[in-house]
DSSP file (Angstrom, degrees, kcal/mol; ACC not computed):
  #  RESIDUE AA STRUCTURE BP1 BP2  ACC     N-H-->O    O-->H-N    N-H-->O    O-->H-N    TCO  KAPPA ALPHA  PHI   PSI    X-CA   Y-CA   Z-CA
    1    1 A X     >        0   0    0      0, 0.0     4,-3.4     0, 0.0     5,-0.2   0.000 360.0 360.0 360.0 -32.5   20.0   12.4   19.0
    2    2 A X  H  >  +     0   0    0      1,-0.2     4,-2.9     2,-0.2     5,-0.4   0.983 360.0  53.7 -53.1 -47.6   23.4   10.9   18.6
    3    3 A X  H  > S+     0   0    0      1,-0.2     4,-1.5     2,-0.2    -1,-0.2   0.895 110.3  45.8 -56.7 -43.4   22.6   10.7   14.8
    4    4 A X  H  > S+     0   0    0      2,-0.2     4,-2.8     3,-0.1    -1,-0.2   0.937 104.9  61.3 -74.4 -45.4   21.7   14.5   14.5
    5    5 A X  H  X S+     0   0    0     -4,-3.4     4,-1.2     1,-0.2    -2,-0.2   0.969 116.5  31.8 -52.8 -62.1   24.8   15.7   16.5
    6    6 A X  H  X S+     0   0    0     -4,-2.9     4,-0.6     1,-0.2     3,-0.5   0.879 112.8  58.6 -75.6 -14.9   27.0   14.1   13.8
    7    7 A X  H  X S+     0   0    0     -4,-1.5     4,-4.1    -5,-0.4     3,-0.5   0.931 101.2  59.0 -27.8 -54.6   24.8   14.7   11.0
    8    8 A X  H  < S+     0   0    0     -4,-2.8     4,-0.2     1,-0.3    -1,-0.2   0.942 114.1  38.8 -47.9 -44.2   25.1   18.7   12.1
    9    9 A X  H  < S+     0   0    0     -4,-1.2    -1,-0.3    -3,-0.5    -2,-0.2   0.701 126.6  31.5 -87.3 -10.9   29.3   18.4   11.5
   10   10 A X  H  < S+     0   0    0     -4,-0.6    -1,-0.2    -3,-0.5    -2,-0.2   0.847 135.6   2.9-103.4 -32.1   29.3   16.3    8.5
   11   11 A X     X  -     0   0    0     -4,-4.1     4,-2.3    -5,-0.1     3,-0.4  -0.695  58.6-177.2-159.1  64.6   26.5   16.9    6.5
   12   12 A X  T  4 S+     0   0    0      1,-0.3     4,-0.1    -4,-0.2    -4,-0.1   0.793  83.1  52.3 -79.1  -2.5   24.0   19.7    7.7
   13   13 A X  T >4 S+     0   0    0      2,-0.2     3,-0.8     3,-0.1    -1,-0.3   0.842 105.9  47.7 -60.4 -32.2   21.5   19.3    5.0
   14   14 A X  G >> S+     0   0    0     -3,-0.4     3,-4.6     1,-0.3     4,-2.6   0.972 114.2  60.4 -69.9 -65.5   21.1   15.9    5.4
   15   15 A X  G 3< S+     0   0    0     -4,-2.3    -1,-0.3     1,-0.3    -2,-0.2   0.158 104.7  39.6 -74.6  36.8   20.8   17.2    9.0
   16   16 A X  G <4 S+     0   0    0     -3,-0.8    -1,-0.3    -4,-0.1    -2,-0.2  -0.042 111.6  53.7 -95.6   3.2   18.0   19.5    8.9
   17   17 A X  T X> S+     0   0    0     -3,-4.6     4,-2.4     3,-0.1     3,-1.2   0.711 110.9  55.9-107.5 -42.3   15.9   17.4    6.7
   18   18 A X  H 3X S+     0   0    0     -4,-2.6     4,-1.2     1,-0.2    -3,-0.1   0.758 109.0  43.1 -34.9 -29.9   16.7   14.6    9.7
   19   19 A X  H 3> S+     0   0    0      2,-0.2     4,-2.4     3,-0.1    -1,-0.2   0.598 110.3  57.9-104.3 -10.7   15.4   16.6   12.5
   20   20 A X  H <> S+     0   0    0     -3,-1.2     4,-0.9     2,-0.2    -2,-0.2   0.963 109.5  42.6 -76.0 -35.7   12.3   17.6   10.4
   21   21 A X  H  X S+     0   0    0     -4,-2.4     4,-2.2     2,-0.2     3,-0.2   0.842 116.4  58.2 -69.8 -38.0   11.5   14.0   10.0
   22   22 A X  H  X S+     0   0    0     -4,-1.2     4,-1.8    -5,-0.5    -1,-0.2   0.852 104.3  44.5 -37.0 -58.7   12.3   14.0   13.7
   23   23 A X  H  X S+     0   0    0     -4,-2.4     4,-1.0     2,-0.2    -1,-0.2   0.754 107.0  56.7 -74.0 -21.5   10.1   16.3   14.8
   24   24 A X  H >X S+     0   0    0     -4,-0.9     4,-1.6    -3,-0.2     3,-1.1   0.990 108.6  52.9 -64.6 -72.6    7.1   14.9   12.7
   25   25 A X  H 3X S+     0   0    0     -4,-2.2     4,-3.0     1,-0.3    -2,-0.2   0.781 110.3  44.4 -29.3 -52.4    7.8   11.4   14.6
   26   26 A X  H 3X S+     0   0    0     -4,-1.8     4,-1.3     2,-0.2    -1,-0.3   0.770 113.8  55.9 -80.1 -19.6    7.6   13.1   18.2
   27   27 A X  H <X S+     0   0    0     -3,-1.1     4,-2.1    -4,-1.0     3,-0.4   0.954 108.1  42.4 -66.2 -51.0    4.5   15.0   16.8
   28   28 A X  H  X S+     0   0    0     -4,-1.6     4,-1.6     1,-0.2     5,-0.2   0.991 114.3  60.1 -45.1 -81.0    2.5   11.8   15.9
   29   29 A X  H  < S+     0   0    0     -4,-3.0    -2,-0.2     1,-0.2    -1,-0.2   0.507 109.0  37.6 -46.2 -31.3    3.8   10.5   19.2
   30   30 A X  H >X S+     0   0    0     -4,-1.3     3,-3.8    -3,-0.4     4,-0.7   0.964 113.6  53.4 -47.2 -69.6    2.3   13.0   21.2
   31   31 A X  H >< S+     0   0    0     -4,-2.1     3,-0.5     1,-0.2     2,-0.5   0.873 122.2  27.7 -10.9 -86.4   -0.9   13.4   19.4
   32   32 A X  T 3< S+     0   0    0     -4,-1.6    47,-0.4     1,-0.2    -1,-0.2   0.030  86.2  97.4 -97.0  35.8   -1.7    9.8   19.5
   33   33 A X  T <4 S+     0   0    0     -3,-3.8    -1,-0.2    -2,-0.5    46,-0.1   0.977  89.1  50.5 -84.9 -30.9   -0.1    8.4   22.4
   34   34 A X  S << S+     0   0    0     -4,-0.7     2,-0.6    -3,-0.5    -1,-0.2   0.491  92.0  96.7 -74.8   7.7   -3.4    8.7   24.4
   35   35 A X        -     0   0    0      1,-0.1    44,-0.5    -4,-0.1     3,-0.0  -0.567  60.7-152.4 -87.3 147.8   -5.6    7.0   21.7
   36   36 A X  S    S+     0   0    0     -2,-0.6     2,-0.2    42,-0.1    43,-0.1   0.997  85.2  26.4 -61.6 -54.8   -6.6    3.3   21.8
   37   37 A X        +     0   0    0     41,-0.2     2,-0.3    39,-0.1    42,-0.2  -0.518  59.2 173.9-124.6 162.1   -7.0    3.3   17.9
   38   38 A X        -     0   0    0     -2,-0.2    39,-1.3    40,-0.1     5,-0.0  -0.951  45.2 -81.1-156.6 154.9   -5.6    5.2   14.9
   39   39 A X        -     0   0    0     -2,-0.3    38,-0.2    37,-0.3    37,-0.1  -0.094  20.2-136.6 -40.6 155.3   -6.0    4.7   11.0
   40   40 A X  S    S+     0   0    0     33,-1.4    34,-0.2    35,-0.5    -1,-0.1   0.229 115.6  55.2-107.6  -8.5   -3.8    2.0    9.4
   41   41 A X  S >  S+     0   0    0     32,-0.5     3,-1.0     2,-0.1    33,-0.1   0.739 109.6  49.5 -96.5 -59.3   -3.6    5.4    6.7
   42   42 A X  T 3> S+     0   0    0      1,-0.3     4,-0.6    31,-0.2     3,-0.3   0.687 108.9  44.1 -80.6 -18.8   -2.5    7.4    9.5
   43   43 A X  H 3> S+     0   0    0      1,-0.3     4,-0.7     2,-0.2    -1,-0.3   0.343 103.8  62.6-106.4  15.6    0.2    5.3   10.9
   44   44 A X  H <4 S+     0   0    0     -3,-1.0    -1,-0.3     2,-0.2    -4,-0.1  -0.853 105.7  55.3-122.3  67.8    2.0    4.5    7.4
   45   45 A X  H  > S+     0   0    0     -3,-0.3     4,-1.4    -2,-0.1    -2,-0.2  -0.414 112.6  36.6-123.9 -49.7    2.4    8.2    7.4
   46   46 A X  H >X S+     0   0    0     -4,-0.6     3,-2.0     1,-0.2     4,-1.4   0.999 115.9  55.1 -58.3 -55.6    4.1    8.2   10.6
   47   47 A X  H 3X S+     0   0    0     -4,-0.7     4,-2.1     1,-0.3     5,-0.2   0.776 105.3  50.9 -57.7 -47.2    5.7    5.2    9.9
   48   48 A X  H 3> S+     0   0    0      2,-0.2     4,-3.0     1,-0.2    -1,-0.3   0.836 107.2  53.2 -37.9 -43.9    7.2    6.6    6.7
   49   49 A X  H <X S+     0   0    0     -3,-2.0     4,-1.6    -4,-1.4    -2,-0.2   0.964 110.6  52.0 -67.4 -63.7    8.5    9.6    8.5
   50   50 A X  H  X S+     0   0    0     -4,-1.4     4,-1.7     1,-0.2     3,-0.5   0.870 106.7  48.4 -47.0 -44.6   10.2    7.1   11.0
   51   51 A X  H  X S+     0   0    0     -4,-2.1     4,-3.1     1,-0.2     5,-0.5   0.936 105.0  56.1 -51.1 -49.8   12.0    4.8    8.4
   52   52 A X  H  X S+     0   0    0     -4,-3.0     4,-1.3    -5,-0.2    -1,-0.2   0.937 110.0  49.7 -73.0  -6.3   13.6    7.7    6.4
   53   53 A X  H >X S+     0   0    0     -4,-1.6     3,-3.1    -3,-0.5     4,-1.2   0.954 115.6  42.2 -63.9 -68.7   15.1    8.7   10.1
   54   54 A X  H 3X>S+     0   0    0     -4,-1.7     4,-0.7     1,-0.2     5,-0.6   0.627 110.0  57.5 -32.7 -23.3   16.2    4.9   10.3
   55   55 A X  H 3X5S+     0   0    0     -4,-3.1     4,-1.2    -5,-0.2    -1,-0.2   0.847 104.7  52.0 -80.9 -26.9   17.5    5.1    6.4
   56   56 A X  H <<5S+     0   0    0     -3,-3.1    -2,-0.2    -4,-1.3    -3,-0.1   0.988 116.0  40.1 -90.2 -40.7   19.9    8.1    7.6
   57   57 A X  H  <5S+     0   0    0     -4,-1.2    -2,-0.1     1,-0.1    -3,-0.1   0.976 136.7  19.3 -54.8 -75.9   21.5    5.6   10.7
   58   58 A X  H ><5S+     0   0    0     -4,-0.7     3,-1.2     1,-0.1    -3,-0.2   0.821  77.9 178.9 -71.7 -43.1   21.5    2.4    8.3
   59   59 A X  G ><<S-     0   0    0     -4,-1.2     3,-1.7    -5,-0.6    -1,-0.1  -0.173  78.2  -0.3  32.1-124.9   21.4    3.5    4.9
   60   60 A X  G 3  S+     0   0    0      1,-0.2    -1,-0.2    40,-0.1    41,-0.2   0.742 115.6  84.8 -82.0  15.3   21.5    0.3    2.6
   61   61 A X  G <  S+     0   0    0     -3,-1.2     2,-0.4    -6,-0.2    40,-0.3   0.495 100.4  34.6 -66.7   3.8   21.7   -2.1    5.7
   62   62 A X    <   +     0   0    0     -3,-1.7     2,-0.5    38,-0.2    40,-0.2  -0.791  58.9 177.8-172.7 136.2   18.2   -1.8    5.7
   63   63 A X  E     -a  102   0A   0     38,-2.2    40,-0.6    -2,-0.4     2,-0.4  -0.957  16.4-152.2-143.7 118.1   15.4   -1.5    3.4
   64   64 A X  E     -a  103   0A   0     -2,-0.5     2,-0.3    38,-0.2    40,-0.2  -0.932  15.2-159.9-102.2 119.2   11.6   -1.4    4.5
   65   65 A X  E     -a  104   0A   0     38,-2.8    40,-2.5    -2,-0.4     2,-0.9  -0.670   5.9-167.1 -54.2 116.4    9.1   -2.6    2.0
   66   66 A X  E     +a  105   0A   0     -2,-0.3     2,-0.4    38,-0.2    40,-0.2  -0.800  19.8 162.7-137.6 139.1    5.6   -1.8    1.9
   67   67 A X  E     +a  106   0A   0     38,-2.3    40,-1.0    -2,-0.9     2,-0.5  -0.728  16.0 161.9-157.7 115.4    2.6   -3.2    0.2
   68   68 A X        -     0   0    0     -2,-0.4     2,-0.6    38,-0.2    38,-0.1  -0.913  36.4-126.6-135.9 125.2   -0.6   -2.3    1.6
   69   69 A X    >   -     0   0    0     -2,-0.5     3,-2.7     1,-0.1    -2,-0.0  -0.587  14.2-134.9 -85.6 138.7   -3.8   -2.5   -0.3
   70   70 A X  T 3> S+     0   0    0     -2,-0.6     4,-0.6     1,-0.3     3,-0.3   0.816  98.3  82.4 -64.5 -32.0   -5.8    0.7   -0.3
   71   71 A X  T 34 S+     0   0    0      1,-0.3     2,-1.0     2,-0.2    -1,-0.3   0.914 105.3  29.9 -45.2 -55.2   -9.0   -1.4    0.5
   72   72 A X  T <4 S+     0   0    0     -3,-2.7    -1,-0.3     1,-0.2    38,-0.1  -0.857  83.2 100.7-113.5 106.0   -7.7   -1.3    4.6
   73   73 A X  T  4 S+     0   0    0     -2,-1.0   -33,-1.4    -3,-0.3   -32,-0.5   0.009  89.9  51.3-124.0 -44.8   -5.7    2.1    5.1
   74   74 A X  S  < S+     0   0    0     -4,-0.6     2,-0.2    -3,-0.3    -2,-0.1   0.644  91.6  94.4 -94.4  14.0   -9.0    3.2    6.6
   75   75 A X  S    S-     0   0    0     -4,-0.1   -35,-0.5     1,-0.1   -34,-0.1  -0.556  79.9-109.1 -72.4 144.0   -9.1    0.0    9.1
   76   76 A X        +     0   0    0     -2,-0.2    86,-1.4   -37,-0.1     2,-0.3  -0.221  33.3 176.5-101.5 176.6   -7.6    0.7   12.7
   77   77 A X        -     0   0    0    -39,-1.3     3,-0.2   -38,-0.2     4,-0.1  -0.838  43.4 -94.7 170.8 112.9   -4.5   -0.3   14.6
   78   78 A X        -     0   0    0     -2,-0.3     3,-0.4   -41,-0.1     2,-0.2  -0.204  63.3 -93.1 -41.9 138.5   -3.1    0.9   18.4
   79   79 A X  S    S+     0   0    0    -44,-0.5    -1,-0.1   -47,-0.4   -36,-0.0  -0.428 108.0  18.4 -50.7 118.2   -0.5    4.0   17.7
   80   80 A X  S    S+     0   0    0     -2,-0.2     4,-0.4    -3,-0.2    -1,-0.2   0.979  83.3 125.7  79.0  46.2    3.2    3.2   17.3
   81   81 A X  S  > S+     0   0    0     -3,-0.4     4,-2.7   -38,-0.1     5,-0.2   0.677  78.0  50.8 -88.2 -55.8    2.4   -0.6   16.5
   82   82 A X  T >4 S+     0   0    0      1,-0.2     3,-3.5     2,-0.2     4,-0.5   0.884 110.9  47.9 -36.5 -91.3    4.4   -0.1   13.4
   83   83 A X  G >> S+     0   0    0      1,-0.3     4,-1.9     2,-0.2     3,-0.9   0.711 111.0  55.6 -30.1 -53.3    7.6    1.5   15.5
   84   84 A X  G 34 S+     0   0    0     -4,-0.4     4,-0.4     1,-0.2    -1,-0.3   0.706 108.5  42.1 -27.3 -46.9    7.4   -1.2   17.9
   85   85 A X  G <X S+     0   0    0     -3,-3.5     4,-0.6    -4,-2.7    -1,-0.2   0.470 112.1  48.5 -97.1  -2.2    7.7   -3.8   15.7
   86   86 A X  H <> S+     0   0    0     -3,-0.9     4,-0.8    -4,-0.5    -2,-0.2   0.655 115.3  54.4-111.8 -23.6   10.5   -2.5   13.3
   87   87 A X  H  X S+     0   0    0     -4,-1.9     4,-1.1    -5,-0.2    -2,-0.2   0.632 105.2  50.6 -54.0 -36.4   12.4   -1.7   16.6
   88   88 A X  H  > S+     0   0    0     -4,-0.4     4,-2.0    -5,-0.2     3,-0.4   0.928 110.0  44.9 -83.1 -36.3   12.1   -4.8   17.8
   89   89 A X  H  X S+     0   0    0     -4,-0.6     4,-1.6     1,-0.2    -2,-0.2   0.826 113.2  53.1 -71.0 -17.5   13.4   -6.7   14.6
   90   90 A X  H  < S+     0   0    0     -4,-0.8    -1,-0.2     2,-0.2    -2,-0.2   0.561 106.8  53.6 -88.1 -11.9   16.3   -4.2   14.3
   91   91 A X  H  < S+     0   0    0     -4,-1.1    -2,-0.2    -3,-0.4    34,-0.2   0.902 117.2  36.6 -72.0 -44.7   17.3   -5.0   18.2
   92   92 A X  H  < S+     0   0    0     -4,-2.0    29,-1.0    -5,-0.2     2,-0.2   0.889 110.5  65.2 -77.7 -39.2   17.4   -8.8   17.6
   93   93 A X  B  < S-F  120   0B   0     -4,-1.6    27,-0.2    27,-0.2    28,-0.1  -0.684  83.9-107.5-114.2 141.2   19.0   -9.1   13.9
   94   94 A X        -     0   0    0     25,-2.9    25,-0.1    26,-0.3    -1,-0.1  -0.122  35.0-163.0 -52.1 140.5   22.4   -8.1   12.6
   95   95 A X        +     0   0    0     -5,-0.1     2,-0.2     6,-0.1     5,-0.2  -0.435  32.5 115.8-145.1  67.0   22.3   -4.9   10.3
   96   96 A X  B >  S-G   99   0C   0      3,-1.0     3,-1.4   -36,-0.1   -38,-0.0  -0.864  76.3 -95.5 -95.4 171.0   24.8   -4.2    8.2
   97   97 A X  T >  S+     0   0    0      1,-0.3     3,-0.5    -2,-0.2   -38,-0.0   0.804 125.3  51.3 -53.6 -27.7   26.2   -3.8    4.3
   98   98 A X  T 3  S+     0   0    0      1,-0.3    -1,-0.3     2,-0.0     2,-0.2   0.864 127.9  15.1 -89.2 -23.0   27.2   -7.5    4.8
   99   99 A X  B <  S-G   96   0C   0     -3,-1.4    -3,-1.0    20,-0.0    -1,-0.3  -0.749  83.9-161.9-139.4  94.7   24.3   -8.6    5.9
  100  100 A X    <   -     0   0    0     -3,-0.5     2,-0.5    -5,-0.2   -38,-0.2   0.145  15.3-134.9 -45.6 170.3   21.5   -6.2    5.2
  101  101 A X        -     0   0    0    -40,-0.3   -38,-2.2   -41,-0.2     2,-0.5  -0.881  20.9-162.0-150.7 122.1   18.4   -6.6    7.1
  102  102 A X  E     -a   63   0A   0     -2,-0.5    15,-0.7   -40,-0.2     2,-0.6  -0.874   5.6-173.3-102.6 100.6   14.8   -6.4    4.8
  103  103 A X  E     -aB  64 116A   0    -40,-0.6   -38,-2.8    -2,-0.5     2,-0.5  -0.873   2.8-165.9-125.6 177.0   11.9   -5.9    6.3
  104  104 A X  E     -a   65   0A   0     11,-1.4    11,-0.5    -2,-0.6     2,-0.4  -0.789   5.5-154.2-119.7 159.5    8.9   -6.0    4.6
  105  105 A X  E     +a   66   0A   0    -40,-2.5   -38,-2.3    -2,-0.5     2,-0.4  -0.991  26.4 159.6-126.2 143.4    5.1   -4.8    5.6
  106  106 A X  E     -aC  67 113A   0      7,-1.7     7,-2.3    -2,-0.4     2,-0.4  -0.916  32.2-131.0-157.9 163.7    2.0   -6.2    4.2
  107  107 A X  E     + C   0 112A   0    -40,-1.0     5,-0.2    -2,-0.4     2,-0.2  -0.992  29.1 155.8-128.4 130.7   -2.0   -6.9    4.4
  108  108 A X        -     0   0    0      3,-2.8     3,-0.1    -2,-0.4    -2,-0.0  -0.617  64.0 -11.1-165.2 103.7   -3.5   -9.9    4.0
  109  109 A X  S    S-     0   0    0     -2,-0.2     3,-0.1     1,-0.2    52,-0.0   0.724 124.8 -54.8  82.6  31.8   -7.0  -11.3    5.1
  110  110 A X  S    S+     0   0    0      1,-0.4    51,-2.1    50,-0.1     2,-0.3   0.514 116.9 106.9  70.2  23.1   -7.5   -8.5    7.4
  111  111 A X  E     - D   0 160A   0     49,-0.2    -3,-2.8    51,-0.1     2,-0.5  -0.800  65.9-128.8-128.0 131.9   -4.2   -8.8    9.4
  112  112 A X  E     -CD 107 159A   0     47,-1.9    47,-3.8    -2,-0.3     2,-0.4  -0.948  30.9-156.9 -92.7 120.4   -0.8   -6.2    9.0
  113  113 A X  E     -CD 106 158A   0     -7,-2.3    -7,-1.7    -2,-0.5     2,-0.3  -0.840  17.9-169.6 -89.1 139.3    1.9   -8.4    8.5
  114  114 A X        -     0   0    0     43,-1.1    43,-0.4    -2,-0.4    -9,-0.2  -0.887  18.2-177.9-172.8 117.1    5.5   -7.4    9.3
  115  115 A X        +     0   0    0    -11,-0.5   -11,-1.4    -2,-0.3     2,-0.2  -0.413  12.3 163.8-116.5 162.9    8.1   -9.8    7.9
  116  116 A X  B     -B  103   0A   0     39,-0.5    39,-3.3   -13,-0.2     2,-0.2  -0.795  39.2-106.2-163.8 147.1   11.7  -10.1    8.1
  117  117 A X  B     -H  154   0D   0    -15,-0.7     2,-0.4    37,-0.2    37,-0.3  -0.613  50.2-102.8 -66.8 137.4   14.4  -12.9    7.5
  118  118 A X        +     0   0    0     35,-2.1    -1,-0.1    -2,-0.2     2,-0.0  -0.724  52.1 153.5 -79.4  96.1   15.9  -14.2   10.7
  119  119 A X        -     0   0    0     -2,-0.4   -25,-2.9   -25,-0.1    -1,-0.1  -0.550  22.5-162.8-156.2 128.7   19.2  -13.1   11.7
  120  120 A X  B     -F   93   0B   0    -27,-0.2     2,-0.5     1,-0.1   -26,-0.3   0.312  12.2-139.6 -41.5 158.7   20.0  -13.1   15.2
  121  121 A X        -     0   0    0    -29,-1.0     3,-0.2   -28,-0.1    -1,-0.1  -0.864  29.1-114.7-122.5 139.4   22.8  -11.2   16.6
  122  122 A X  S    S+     0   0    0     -2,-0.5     2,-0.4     1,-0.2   -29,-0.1   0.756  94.0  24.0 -56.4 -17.5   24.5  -13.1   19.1
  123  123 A X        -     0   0    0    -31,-0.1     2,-0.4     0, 0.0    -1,-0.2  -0.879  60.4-158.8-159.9 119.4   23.7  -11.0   21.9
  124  124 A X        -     0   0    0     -2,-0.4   -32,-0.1    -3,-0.2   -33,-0.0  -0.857  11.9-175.6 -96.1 119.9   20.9   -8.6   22.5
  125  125 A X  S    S+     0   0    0     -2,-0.4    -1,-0.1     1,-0.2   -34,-0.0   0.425  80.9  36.6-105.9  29.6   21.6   -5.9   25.3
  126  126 A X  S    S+     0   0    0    -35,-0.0    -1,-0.2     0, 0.0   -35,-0.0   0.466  88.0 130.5-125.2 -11.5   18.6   -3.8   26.0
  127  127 A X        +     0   0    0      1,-0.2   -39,-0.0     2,-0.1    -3,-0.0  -0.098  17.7 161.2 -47.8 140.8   16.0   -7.1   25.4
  128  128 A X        -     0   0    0      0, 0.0    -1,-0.2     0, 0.0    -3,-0.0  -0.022  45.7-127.9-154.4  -3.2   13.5   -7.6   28.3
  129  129 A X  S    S+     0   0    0      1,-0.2     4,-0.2     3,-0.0    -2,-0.1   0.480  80.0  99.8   1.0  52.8   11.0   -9.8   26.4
  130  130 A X        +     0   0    0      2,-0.1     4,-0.4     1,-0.1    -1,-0.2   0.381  45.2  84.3-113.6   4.5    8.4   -8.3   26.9
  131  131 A X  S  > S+     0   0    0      2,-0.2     4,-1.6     1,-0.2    -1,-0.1   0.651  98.0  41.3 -82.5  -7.7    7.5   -6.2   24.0
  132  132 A X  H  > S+     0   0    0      2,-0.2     4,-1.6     3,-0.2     5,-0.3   0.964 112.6  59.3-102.5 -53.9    5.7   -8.7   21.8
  133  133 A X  H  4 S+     0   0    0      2,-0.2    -2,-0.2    -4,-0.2    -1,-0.1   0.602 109.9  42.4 -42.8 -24.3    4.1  -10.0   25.0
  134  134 A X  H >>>S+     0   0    0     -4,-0.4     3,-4.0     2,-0.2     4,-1.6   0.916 110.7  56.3 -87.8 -75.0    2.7   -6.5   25.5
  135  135 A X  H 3X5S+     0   0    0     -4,-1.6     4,-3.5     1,-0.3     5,-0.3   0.854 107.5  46.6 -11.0 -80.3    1.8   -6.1   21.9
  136  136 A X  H 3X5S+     0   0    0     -4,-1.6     4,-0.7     1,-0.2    -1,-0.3   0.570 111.7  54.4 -73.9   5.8   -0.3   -9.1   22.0
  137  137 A X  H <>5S+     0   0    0     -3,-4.0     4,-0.9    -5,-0.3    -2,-0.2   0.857 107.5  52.0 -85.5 -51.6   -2.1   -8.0   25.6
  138  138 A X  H >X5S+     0   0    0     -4,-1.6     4,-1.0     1,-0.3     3,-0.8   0.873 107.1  47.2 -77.7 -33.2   -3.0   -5.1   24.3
  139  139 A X  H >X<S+     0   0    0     -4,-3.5     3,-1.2    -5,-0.5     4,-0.8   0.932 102.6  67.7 -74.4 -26.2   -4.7   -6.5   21.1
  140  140 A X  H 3< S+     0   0    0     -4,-0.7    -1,-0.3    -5,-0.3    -2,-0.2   0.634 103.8  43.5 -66.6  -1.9   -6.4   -8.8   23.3
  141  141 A X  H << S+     0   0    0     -4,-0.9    -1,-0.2    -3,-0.8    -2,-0.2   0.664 117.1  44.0 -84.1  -5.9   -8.1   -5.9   24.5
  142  142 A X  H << S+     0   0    0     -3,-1.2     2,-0.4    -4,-1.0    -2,-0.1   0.295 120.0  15.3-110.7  -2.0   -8.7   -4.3   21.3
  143  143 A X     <  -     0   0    0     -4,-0.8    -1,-0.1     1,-0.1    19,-0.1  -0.918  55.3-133.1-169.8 150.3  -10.0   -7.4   19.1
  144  144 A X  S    S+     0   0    0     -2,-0.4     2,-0.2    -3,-0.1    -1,-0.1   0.882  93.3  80.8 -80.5  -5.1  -11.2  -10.8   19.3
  145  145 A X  S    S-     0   0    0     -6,-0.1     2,-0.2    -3,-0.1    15,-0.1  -0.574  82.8-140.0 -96.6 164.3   -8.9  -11.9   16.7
  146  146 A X        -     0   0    0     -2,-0.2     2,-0.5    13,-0.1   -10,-0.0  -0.467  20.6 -93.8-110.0-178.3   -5.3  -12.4   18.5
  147  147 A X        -     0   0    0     -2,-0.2     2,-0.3   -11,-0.1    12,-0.1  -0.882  37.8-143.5-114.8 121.1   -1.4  -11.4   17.0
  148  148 A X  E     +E  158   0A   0     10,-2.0    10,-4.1    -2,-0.5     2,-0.3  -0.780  22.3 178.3 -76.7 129.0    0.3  -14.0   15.4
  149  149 A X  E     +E  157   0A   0     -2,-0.3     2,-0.3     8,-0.2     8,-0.2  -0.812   5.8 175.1-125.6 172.4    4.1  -14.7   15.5
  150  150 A X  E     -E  156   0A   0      6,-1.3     6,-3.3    -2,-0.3     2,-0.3  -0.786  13.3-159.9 173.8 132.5    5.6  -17.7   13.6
  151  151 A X  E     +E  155   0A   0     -2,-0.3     2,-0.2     4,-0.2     4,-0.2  -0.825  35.2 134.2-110.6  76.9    9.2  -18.2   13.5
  152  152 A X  S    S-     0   0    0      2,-1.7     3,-0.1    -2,-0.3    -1,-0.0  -0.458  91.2 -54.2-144.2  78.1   10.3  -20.4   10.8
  153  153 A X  S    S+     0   0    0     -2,-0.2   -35,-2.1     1,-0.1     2,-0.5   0.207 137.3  53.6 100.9 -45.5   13.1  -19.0    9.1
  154  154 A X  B    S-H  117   0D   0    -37,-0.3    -2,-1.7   -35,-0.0     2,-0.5  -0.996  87.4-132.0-141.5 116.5   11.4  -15.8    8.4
  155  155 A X  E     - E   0 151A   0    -39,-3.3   -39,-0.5    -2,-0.5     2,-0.3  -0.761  29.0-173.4-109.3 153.1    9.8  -13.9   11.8
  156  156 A X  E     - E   0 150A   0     -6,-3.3    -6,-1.3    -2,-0.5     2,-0.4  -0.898  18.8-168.2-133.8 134.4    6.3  -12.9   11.0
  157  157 A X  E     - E   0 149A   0    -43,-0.4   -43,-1.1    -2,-0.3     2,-0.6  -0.977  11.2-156.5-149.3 128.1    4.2  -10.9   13.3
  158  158 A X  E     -DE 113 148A   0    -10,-4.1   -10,-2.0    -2,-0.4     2,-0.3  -0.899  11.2-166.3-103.6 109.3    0.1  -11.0   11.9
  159  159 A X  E     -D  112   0A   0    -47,-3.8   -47,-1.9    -2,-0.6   -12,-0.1  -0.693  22.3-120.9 -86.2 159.0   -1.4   -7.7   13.5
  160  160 A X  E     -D  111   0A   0     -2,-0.3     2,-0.5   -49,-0.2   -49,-0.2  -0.671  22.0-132.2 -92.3 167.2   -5.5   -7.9   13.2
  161  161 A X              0   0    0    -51,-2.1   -84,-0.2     1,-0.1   -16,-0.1  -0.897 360.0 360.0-114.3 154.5   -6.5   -5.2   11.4
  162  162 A X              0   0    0    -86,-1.4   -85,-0.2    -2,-0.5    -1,-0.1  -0.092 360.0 360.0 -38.5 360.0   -9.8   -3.1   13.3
């Protein structure tokens, strides 16, 4: 909201196409907060809608990649996995023009991957560490296969795909 109150004085096209993308976002969220499962089709639509909100805060401090083979868009995935996880790498890692922050989204052996290069910000102040601990309870209720994280340089989080 901060980002649409100055958007309105600087730039009010920019804000009105921001609070359309806005509203789309809180729409999804409603919809689907009380489903278990959604489309992997249907949440790379939301997800899009979220990022270009995230492009108008960051603009080229951050650039989300996606390359998702059409073969699973109609395979499933818990709502707002995507948002979760691109929230969480933009709490932990520095984001700015001097150090940009890349993350990339991917499919691969029946897993969504969502990568990014590792760097930490010296100090995270809303962190509770518990949201990838939640993440991966809730997929053990939704799949036998479990969420992968691996940290080596690059943090990698393997969702299974439904």
């Amino acid at each position: 909201m901060t980002s649409l109150d100055s958007l309105i004085q600087e730039n009010p096209p920019l804000a009105r196409e921001f609070l359309q993308q806005l509203s789309k976002v809180f729409r999804y969220v409603l919809k689907n907060k009380e489903k278990g499962l959604v489309s992997l089709e249907t949440e790379l639509n939301f997800i899009k809608n979220y990022v270009a909100l995230l492009k108008t805060r960051f603009g080229d401090s951050l650039s989300i990649n996606f390359n998702i083979s059409d073969e699973v868009l109609d395979l499933h995935i818990a709502p707002v996995t995507l948002q979760i996880l691109i929230e969480n790498a933009l709490k932990h890692n520095i984001t700015n023009l001097a150090n940009p922050l890349s993350i990339s989204i991917l499919n691969q052996n029946n897993y969504l991957i969502i990568e990014n290069k590792i760097q930490l910000k010296k100090q995270v102040e809303t962190s509770n560490g518990q949201g990838l601990n939640n993440l991966k309870s809730l997929y053990s209720f939704l799949s036998e296969k479990e969420v992968l994280i691996e940290s080596n340089g690059t943090f990698r989080v393997k969702i299974p795909l439904i």
